[in-house]
VOPANU-530148 format. One record per atom (N, C-alpha, C, O): x, y, z. Coordinates in steps of 0.2 Angstrom, whole numbers, plus 5000, padded with zeros to 4 digits. Each point is the difference from the previous one (the first is absolute). Layout:
BEGIN
XYZ ...
//
This chain:
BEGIN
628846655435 500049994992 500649964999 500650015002 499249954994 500849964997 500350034995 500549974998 499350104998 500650034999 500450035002 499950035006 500649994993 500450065004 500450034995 500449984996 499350105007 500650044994 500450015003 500050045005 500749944993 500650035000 500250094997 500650015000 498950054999 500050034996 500650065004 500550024997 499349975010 500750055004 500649985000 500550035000 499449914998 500949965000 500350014993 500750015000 499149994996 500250034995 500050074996 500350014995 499450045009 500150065000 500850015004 500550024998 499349965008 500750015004 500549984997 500550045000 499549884996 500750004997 500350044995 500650024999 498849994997 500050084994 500250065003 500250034995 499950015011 499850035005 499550054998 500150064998 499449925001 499450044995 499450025005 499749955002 500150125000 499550025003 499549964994 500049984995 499450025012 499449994998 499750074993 499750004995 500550065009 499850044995 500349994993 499850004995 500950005006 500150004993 500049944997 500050004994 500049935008 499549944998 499450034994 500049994994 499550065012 499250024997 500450034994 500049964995 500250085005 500050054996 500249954991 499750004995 501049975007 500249954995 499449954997 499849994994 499949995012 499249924996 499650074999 499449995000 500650085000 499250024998 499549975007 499549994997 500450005007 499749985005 499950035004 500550025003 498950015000 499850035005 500549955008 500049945001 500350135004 500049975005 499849965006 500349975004 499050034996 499749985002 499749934999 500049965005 499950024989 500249934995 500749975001 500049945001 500550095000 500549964999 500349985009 500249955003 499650114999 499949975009 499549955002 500249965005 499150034991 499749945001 500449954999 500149975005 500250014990 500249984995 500849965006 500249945002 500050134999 500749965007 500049995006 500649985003 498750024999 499849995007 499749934997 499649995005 500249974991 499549934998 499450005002 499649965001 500250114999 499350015000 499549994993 499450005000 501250004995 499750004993 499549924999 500249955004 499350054992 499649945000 500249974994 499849944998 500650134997 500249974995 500450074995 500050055001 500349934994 500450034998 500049994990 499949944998 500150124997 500049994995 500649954998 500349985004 500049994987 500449985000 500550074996 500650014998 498950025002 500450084996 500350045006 500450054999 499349935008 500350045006 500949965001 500650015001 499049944999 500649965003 500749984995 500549985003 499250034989 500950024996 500150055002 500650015002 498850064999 500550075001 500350015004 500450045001 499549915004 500550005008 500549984999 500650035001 499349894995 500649975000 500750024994 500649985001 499150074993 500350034998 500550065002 500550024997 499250015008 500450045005 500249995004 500250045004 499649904998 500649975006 500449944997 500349955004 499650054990 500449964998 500249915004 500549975002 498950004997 499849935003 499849974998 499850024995 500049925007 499349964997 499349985006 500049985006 499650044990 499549965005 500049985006 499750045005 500649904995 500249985005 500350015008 500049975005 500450094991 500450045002 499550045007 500250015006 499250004991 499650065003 499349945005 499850015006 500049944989 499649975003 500149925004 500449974997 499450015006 500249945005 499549965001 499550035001 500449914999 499749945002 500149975007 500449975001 499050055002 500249965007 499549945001 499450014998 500649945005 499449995003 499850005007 500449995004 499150024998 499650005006 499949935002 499949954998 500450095007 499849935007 499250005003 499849965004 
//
């Protein structure tokens, strides 16, 4: 995939479990795991403030552009 989430790398910088991530975005663990492993195929625009509001980021911050060779 030519996305890449950065989603661990910024928790870590937060030093923010996954669970209490969950708990702050309202999201089940299991979504937000899909979610930090890039298994997700897609992602709300109301998920992805509530992250970035509590981790305090942008966008950008969490999602990456790559391209495939």
């Amino acid at each position: 995939m030519a996305i890449i989430v950065n989603l661990d790398v910024m928790m870590a910088k937060r030093k923010m479990s996954l669970n209490e991530l969950s708990e702050k975005v309202d999201l089940t663990l299991s979504n937000l795991s899909i979610l930090k492993t890039g298994k997700a195929k897609a992602i709300r625009f109301s998920t992805l403030e509530a992250i970035c509001k509590v981790l305090e980021c942008q966008p950008g911050d969490i999602l990456e552009f790559t391209h495939e060779s």
